[in-house]
C-alpha positions in Angstrom: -21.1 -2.8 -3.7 -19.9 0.1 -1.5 -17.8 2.6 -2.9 -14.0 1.9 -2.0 -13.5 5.5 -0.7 -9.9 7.0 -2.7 -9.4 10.1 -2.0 -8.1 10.9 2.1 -10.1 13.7 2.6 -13.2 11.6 3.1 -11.9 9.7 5.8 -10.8 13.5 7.2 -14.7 14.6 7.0 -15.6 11.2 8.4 -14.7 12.2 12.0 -17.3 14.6 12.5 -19.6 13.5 14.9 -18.3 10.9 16.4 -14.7 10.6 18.2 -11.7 9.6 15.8 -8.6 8.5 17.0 -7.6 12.2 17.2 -11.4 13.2 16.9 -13.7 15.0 19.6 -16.3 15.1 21.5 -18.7 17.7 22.4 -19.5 18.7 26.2 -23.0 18.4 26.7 -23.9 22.4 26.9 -21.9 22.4 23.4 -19.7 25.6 24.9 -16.7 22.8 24.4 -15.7 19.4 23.6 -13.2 16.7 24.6 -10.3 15.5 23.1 -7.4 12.9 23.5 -3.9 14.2 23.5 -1.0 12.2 25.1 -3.4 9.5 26.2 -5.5 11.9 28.3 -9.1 13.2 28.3 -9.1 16.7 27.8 -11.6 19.8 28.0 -11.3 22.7 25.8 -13.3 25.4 26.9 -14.8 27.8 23.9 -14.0 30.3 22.4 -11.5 30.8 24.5 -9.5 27.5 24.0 -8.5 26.9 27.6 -7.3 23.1 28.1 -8.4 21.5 31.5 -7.0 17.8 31.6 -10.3 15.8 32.9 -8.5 12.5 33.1 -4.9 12.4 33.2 -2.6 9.6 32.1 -2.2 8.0 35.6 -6.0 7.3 36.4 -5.8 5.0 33.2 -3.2 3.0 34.3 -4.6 -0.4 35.6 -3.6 -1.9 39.1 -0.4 -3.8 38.6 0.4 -2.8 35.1 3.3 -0.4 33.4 1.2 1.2 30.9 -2.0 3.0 30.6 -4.9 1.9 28.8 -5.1 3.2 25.2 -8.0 5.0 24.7 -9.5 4.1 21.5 -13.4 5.7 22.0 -14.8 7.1 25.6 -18.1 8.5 26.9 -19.2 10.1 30.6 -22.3 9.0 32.6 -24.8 11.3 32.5 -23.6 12.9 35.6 -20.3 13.2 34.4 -19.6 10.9 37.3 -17.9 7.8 35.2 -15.9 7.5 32.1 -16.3 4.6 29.9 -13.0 3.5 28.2 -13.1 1.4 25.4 -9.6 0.2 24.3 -7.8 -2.9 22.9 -10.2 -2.7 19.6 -10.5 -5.6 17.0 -12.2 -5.8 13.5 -15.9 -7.4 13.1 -15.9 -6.6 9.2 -15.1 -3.3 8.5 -15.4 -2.1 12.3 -13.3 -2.3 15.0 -16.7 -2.7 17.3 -15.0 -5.5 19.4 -12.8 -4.4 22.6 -12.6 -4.4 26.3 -14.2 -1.7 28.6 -13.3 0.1 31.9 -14.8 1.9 34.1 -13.2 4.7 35.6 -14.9 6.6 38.9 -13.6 10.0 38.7 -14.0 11.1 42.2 -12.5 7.3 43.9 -10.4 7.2 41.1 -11.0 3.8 41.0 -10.5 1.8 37.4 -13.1 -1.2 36.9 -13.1 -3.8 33.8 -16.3 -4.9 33.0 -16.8 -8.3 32.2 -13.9 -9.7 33.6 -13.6 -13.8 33.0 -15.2 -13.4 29.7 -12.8 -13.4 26.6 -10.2 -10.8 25.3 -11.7 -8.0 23.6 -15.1 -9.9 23.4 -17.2 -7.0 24.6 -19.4 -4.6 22.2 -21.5 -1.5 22.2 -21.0 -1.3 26.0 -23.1 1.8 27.1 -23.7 3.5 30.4 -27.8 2.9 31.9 -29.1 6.9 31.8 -29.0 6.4 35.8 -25.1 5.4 35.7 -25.4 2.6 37.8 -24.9 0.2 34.7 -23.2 -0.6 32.0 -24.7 -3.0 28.9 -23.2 -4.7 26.2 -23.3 -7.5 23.9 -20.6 -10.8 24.2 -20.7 -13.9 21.5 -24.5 -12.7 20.4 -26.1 -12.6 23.8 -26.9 -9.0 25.6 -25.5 -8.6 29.2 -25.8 -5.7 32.4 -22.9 -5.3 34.7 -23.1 -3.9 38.3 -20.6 -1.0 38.7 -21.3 -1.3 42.3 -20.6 -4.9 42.8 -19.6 -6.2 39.4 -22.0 -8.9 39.1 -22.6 -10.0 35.8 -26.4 -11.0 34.6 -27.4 -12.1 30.9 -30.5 -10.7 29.7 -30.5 -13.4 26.5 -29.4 -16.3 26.3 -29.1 -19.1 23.3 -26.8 -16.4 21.3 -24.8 -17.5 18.1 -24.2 -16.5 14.8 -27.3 -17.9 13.5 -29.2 -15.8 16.4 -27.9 -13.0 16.9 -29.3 -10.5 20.0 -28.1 -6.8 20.2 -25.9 -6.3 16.8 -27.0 -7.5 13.2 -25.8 -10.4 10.8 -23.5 -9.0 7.8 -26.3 -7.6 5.6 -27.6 -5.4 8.1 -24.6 -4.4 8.9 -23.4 -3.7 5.3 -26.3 -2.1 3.9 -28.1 0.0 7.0 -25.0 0.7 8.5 -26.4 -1.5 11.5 -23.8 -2.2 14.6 -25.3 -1.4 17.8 -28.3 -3.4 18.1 -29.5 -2.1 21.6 -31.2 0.9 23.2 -31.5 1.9 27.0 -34.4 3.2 28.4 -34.9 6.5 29.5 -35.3 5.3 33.1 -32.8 2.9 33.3 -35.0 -0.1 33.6 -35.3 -1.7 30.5 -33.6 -2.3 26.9 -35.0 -2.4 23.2 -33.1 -4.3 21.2 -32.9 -6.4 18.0 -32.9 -9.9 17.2 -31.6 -11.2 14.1 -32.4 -15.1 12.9 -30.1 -16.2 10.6 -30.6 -19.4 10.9 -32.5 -19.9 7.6 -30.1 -17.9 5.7 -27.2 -19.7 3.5 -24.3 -19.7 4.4 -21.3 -18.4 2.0 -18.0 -20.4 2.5 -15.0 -18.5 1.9 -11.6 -20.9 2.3 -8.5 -19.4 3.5 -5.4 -21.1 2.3 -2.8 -19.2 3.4 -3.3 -19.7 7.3 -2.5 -23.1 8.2 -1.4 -25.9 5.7 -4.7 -27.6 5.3 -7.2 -24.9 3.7 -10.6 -24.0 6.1 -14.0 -22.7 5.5 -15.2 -19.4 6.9 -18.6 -19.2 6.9 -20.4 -15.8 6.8 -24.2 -15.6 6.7 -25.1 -14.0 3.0 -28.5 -13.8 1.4 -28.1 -13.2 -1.8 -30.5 -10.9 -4.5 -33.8 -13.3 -3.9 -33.2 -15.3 -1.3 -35.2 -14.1 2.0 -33.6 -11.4 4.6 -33.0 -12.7 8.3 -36.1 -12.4 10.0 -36.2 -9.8 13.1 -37.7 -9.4 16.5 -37.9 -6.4 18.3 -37.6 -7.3 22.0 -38.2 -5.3 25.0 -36.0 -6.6 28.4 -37.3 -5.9 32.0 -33.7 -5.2 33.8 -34.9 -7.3 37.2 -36.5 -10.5 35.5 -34.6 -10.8 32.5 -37.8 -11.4 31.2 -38.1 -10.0 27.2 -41.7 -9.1 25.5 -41.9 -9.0 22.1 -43.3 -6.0 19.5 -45.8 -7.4 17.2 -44.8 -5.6 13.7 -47.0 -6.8 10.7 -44.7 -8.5 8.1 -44.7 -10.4 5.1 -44.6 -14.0 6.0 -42.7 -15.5 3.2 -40.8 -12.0 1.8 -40.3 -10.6 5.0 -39.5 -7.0 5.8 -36.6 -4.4 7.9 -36.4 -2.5 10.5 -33.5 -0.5 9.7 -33.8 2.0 13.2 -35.1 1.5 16.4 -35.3 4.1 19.5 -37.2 5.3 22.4 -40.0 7.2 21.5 -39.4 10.3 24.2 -40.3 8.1 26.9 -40.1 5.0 28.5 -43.3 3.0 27.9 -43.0 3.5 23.8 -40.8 2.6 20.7 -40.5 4.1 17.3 -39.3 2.5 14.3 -39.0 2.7 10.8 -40.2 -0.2 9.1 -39.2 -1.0 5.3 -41.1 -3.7 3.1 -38.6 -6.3 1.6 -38.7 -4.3 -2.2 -37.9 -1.4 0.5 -40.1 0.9 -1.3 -42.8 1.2 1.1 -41.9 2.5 4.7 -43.6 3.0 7.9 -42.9 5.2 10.9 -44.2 2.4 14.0 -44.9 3.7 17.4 -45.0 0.3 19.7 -46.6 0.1 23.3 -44.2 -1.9 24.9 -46.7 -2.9 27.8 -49.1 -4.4 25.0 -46.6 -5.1 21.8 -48.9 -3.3 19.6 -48.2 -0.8 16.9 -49.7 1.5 14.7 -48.2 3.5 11.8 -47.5 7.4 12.2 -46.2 7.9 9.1 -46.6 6.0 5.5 -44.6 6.7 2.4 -44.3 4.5 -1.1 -42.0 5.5 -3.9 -42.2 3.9 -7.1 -38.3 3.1 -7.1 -36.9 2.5 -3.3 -36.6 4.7 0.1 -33.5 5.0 2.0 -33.4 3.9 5.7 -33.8 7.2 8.1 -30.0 8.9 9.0 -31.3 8.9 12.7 -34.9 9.0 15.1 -33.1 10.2 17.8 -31.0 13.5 18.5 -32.0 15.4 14.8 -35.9 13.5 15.1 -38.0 14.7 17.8 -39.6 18.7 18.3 -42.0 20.0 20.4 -41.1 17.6 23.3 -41.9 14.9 20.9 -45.6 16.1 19.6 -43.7 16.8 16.3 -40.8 14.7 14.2 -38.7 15.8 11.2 -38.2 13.6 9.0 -36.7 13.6 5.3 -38.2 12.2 1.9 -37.9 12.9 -1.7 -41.9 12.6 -2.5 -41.7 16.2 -4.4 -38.9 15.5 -6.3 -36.1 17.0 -3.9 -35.1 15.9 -0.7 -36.4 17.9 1.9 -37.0 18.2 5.6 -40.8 18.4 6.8 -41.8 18.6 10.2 -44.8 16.3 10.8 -47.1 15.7 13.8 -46.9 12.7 16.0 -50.4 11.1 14.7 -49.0 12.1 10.9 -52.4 14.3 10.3 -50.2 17.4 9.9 -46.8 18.4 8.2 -44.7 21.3 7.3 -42.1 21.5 4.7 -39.0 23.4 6.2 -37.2 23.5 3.2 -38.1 24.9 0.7 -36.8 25.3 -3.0 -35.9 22.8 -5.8 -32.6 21.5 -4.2 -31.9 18.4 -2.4 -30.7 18.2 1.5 -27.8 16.4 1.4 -27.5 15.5 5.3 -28.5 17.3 8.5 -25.6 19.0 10.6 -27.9 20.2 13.9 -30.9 20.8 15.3 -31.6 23.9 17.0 -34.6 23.6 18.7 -34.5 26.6 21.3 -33.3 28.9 18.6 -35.7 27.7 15.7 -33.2 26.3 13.1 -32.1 22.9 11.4 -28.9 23.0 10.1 -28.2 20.7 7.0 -26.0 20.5 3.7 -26.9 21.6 0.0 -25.5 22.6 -2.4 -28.4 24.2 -5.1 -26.3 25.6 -7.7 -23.2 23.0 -8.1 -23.6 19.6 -7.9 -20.3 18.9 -6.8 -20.0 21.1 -3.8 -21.1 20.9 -0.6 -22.7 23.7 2.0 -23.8 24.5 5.3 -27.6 26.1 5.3 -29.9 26.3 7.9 -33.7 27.1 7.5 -36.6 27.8 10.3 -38.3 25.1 12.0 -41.8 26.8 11.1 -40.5 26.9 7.6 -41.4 30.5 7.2 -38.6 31.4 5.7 -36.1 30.8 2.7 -33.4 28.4 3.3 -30.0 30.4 4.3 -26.5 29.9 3.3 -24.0 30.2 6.0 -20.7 29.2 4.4 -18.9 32.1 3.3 -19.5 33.0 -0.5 -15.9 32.7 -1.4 -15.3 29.7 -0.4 -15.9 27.4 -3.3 -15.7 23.6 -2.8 -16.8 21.3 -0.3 -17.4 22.6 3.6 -17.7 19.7 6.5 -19.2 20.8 9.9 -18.9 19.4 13.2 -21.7 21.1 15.2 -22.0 21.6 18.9 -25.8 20.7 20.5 -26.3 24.4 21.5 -25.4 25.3 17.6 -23.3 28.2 18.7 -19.6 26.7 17.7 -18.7 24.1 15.1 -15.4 22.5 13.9 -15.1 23.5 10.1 -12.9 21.7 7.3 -13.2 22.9 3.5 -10.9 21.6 0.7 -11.7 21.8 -3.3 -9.6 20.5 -6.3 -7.0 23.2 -5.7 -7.0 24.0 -1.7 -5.8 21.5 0.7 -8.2 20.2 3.6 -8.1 23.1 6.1 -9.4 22.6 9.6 -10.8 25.5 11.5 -13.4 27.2 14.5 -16.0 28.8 13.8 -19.3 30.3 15.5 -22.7 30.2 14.6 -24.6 31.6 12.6 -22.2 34.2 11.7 -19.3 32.0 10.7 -16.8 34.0 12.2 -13.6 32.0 12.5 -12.4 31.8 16.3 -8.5 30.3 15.8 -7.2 32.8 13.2 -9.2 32.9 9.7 -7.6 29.5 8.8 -9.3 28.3 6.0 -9.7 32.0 4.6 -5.8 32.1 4.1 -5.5 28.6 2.7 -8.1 30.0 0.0 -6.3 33.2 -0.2 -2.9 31.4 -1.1 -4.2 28.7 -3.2 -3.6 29.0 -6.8 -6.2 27.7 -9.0 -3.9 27.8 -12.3 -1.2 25.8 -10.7 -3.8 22.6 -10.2 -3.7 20.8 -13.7 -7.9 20.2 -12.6 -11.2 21.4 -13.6 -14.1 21.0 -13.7 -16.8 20.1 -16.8 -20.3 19.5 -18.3 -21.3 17.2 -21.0 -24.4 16.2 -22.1 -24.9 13.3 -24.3 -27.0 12.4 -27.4 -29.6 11.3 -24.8 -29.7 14.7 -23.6 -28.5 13.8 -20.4 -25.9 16.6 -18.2 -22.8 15.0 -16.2 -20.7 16.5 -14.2 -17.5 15.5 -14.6 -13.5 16.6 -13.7 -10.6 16.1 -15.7 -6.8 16.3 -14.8 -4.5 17.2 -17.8 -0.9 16.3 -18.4 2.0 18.6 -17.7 2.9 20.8 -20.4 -0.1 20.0 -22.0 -0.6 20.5 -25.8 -4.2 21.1 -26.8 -2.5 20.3 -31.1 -1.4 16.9 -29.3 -3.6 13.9 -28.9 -3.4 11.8 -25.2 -3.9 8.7 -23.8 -7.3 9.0 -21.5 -8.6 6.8 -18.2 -11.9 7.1 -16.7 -12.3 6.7 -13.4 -15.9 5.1 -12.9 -18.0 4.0 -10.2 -22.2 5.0 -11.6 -23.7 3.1 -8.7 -26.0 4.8 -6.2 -23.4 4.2 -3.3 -21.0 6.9 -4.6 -20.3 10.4 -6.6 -16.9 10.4 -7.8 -17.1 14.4 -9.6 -17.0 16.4 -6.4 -14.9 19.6 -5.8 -13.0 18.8 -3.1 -8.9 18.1 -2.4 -8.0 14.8 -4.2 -10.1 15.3 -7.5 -7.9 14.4 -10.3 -5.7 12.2 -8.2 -5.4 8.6 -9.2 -4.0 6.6 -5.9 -3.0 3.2 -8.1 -0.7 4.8 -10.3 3.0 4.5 -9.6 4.0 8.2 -10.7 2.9 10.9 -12.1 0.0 10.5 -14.1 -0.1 14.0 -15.7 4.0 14.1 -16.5 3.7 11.1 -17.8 1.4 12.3 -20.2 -2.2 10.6 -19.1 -5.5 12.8 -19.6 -7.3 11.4 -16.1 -11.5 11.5 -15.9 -14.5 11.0 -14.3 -17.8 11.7 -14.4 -21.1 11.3 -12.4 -23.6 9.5 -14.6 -27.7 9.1 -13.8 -27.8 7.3 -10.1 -25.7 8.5 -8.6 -25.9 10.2 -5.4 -25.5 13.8 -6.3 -27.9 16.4 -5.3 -30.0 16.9 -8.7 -33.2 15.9 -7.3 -34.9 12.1 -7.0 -35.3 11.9 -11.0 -31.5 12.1 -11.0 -30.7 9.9 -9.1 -33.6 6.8 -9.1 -34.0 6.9 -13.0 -31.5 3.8 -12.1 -34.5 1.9 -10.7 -33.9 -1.6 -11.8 -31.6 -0.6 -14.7 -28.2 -1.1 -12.7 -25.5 -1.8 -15.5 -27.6 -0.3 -18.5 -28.6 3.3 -17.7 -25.5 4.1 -16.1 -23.4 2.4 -18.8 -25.1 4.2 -21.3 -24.3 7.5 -19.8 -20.8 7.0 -19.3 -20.4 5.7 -23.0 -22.5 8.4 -24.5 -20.2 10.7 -21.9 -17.3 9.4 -23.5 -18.4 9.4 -27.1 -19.0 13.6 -26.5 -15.3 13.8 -24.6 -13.9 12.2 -28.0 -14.8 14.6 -30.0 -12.1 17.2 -27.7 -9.1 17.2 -30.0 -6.5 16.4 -28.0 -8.6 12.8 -27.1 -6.6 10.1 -28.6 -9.4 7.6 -29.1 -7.1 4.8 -30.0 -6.0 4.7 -26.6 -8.5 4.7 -23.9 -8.7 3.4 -20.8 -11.4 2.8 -17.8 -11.1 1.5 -14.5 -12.9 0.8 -11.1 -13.2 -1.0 -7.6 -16.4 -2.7 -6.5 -19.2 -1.1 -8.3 -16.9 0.6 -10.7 -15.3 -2.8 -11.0 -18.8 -4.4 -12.4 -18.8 -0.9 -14.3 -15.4 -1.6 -16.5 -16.6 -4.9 -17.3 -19.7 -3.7 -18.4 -18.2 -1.0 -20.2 -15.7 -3.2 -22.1 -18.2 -5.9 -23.2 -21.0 -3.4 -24.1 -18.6 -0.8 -25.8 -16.5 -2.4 -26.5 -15.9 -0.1 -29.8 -14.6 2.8 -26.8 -13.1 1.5 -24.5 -9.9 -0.6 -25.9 -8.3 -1.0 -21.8 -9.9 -1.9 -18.6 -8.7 -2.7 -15.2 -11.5 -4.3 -12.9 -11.0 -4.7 -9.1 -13.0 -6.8 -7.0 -16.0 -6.6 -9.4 -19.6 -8.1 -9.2 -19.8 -10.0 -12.3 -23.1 -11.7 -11.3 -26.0 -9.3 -9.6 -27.5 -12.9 -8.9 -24.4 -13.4 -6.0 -24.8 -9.9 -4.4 -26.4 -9.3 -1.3 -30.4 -8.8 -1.2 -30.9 -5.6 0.6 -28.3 -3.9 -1.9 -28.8 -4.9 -4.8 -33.0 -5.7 -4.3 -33.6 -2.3 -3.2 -31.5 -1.0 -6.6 -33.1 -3.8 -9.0 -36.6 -5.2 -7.3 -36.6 -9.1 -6.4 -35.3 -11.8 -9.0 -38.8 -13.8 -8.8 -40.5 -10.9 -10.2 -37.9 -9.0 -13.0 -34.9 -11.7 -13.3 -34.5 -10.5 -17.0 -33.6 -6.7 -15.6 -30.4 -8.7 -13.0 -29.3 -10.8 -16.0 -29.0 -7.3 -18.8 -27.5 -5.3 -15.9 -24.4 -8.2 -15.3 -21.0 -7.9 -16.8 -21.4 -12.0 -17.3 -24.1 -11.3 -20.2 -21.6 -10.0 -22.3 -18.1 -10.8 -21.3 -18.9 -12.9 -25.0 -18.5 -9.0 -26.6 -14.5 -8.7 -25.0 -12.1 -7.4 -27.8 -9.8 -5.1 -25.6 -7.5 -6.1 -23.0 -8.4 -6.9 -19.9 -7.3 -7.2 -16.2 -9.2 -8.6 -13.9 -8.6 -8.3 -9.8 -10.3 -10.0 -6.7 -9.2 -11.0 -3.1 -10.1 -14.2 -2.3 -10.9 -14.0 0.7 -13.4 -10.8 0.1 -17.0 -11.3 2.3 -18.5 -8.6 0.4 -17.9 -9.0 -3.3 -17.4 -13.1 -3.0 -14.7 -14.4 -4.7 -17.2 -16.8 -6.9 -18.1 -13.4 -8.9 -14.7 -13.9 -10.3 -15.2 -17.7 -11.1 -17.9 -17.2 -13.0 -16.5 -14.2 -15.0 -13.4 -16.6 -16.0 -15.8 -18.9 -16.9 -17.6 -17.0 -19.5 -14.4 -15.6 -21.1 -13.1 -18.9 -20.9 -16.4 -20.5 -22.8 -16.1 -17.5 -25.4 -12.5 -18.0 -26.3 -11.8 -14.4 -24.4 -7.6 -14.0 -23.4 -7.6 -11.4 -20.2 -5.2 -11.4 -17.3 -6.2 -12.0 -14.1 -4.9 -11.7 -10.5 -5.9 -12.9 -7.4 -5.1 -11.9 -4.2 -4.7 -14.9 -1.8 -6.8 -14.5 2.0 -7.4 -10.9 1.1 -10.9 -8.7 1.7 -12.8 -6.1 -0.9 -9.8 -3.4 0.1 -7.3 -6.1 -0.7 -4.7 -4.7 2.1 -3.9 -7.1 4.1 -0.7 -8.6 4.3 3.2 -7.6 3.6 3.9 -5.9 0.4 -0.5 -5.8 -1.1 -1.2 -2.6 -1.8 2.6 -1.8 -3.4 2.1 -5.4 -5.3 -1.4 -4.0 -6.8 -0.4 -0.5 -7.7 2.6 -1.8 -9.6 0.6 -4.0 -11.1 -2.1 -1.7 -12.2 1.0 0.8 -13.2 2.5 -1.8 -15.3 -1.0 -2.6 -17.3 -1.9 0.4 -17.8 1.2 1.4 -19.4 1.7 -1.4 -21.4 -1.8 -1.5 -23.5 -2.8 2.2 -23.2 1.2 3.6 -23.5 1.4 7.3 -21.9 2.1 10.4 -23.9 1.4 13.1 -26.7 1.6 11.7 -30.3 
């Protein structure tokens, strides 16, 4: 159940580090980086900002056509030779990983589409061989090299469909380990790594779209639901010249199966190095793989009594000491942390040190000493750029400036010496700027030091609170006030929830208070707007924090936000006759939970695109969350709204697109059924052909909000009394 992202600002931060449609990309010796302005490549030199146009419009513009290619995503050989365009992009779930590819030779300035005669934006993940002389990618499941030279064509697999799947992942892997590009040149050009993915013992879910043709059709997505078994992997290894593929033996469970989350090049071109997960995904294992034998051995072991998160990366942020030493990140002191570890795993050193959490690593900076990462120690709803010695001799250091109060984003360059820098919090609008490392000094004018500077904190109708509940448990939480707001008056009050380890909703940043759904003003029309961050969620509070959840989904976090609530109401100004709660995917399944277990709080909810059933979710999720069915079936059965939808007294309204691969529309069936069974009246709406964002099609998104508006409004009326 991923959280459906509302506020804008975190699809602003989400263009660091890879290249958005107005996006960048760093030069290799990090002194610049690349943009696309006006459909052309572009060069910015820094700190000086000097623009040199590196491929102009008319190079893009194919033989015999009016336009130029639209450059969605590109990337240079390694001799800065070639450009890769990739361009005419369309959706494979939530990606637009499908598209078609052309080569451009700078100096012939000569444009080349690869795999012409195959189908219209059919190619994926295409990628240049570290020599330049090649290009690879993946069409219909089946892994392919293309000549630039010559433009021949050879497939390295063959026998690709969606039940086998060579070079990208099924839906789960996908989903869950954020899983696209399932291939990996070699260092010297000759071979590829990559994954394959049987799905052919897997059930298939059938969704049926209505709304396309006049007789309804199946679509059928591969889904293993919490117990059934994951697709089983190979790791495969393909000589370039034979075609010829040799396997990696990696010791799995035979009837539970296990992952392999991340696959690279180990440094060099004759080993591997994965991480390997157990199917609970509480055990994981650092492989190195001979490639010439198949054999691995295990470099690195780690249990945890709850789960452990699949590795961000083993590649640019993984190796030191021209690869004698990895970094790697785990929670086994009670904080996540960074260690640096030996190649055989006999030695490590913790590099950061103190009781805080890392909350992602920004750079590596070998040849000066440093990693740079995000933390926030003091405030669990802020976000700051640190950086601490590789020999972790030192104290970690704060580099974002001490006056700046919110939530930073940095995009920085390989050498470490420059980085792109946004900050927003409740009251200052995202601010992009340039800065230099380590000193932070801004290059392009000081701008997010003047958006702080004019920002006025007592105009925002946000802040910022603690509660702690009769369980003696501290949430964070924001709430947005009304206009004119009377503290001898009592209000209407929403929650905003979401309590699932997928998403923080009480973070400092632009957006905070702001309800997208509503039609209006919330706060003049008299609404007291709230979330808070309850026990399992991601914030940085250390590993108790956030995996006391361990197979409690849908009662420890219900618990908190009630007992949050029940400390809120005793506020003055809380009218506890009218309170609302509402949610979207996880926070969906969390206002149904909350309305059939407390009922006696919450008197309004509005559920979108809810799992009613933890039985129908998908196994790596919700398995890694809950443990496996066979084993604790009685812990997925208390944790689902379904158990209790018998307890409904308030009034409900219930939302799901029927055509939604992630939450499946049956989650709603079976909710109706219950209600239905226990003489339960609740309004429902369903959204015909559409996915979990339910956005598709003329007039969705306007249709929703109203109807939200018009619930809300009518069962929990707005304004002081």
């Amino acid at each position: 159940m991923k959280k459906k992202l509302l506020q804008l600002f975190l699809v602003f931060l989400s263009c660091a580090g890879m290249l958005c449609a107005q996006g960048l990309r760093w030069t290799k010796d990090g002194n610049g980086f690349f943009t696309i302005e006006n459909g052309e490549i572009v060069r910015n030199e820094l700190p000086s900002f000097r623009k040199n146009i590196m491929i102009p419009k008319h190079l893009l513009k194919p033989q015999g056509k009016a336009n130029a290619l639209e450059v969605r995503d590109f990337s240079f050989s390694a001799d800065n030779s070639k450009v890769l365009i990739y361009t005419n992009t369309k959706k494979v779930w939530r990606q637009d990983s499908r598209g078609d590819y052309w080569v451009l030779d700078i100096a012939a300035k000569k444009l080349s589409q690869l795999g012409k005669g195959k189908p219209v934006s059919s190619l994926m993940f295409a990628k240049f061989s570290p020599d330049g002389k090649k290009v690879a990618y993946v069409i219909e499941y089946n892994l392919y090299i293309e000549d630039i030279a010559s433009g021949k064509i050879n497939a390295l697999t063959k026998g690709g469909t969606r039940k086998l799947i060579n070079g990208t992942f099924d839906w789960a892997y996908e989903e869950e380990f954020g899983c696209l590009d399932g291939f990996r040149w070699s260092p010297d050009s000759r071979k590829i790594a990559y994954w394959q993915i049987d799905a052919s013992k897997v059930k298939t879910y059938l969704m049926l779209n209505t709304t396309d043709s006049i007789y309804p059709f199946n679509v059928p997505v591969e889904y293993p639901t919490a117990g059934e078994t994951p697709s089983p992997y190979k790791i495969g290894v393909v000589d370039i010249a034979t075609a010829k593929t040799n396997w990696i033996s990696i010791p799995t469970d035979p009837v539970l199966q296990s992952y392999v989350p991340r696959m690279e090049w180990a440094g060099n071109s004759h080993e591997l190095i994965l991480q390997h997960l157990n199917r609970k995904q509480n055990e994981s294992n650092i492989l190195i793989a001979d490639i010439a034998t198949g054999k691995t051995k295990s470099i690195y072991h780690e249990t945890d009594p709850a789960w452990i998160d699949a590795a961000e990366s083993l590649s640019d942020k993984f190796w030191l000491n021209g690869g004698k030493e990895f970094m790697w990140e785990t929670e086994k002191d009670g904080w996540r942390h960074l260690y640096r570890i030996s190649r055989d795993g006999k030695t490590e050193t913790l590099i950061t040190k103190g009781n805080f959490d890392v909350m992602g690593v920004s750079a590596l900076d070998e040849p000066g000493g440093y990693v740079y990462y995000y933390a926030s120690p003091e405030n669990a709803t802020q976000r700051y750029l640190y950086r601490s010695k590789l020999d972790g001799s030192a104290d970690a250091e704060k580099l974002s400036p001490a006056n700046q109060n919110g939530t930073h984003g940095y995009t920085v360059s390989p050498n470490a010496r420059f980085a792109q820098h946004v900050f927003s919090n409740y009251y200052t609008q995202p601010t992009r700027e340039w800065v230099s490392l380590p000193d932070h000094s801004a290059l392009d004018g000081h701008k997010v030091y003047h958006a702080v500077e004019n920002a006025d904190s007592t105009k925002s109708n946000v802040s910022f609170f603690k509660v702690k509940t009769i369980d003696g448990v501290e949430m964070d939480g924001w709430i947005a006030k009304p206009e004119n707001f009377d503290p001898n008056k009592k209000y209407p009050v929403v929650f905003y929830v979401y309590t699932e380890p997928a998403g923080q909703n009480a973070k400092d940043q632009w957006g905070a208070g702001n309800n997208r759904m509503y039609v209006g003003n919330m706060q003049k029309d008299g609404y007291i707007y709230i979330t808070m961050d309850n026990r399992g969620t991601p914030a940085p509070k250390g590993r108790e924090w956030r995996k006391s959840i361990y197979r409690k989904i849908g009662q420890v976090n219900l618990r908190d936000q009630a007992m949050g609530a029940k400390e809120i109401f005793k506020w003055p100004f809380i009218d506890t006759s009218r309170v609302a709660v509402w949610g979207w995917s996880g926070g969906g399944s969390a206002t149904l939970g909350l309305m059939f277990q407390y009922p006696e709080i919450y008197k309004t909810g509005i559920a979108v695109a809810a799992v009613g059933n933890q039985l129908t979710y998908d196994n790596i999720y919700q398995e890694r969350y809950m443990g496996l069915p066979q084993e604790n079936r009685e812990d997925f059965v208390k944790g689902s709204p379904i158990t209790y939808a018998k307890n409904l007294k308030g009034h409900l309204l219930y939302v799901h697109g029927t055509g939604d691969d992630n939450v499946h529309y049956n989650n709603a069936e079976q909710l109706i059924n219950e209600l239905i069974a226990n003489g339960k009246q609740f309004q429902m709406m369903s959204y015909p052909n559409r996915s979990h964002g339910i956005f598709e099609g003329k007039g969705t998104t306007s249709h929703l909000n109203q109807l939200y508006t018009d619930y809300l409004r009518m069962y929990c009326p707005p304004g002081a009394r």
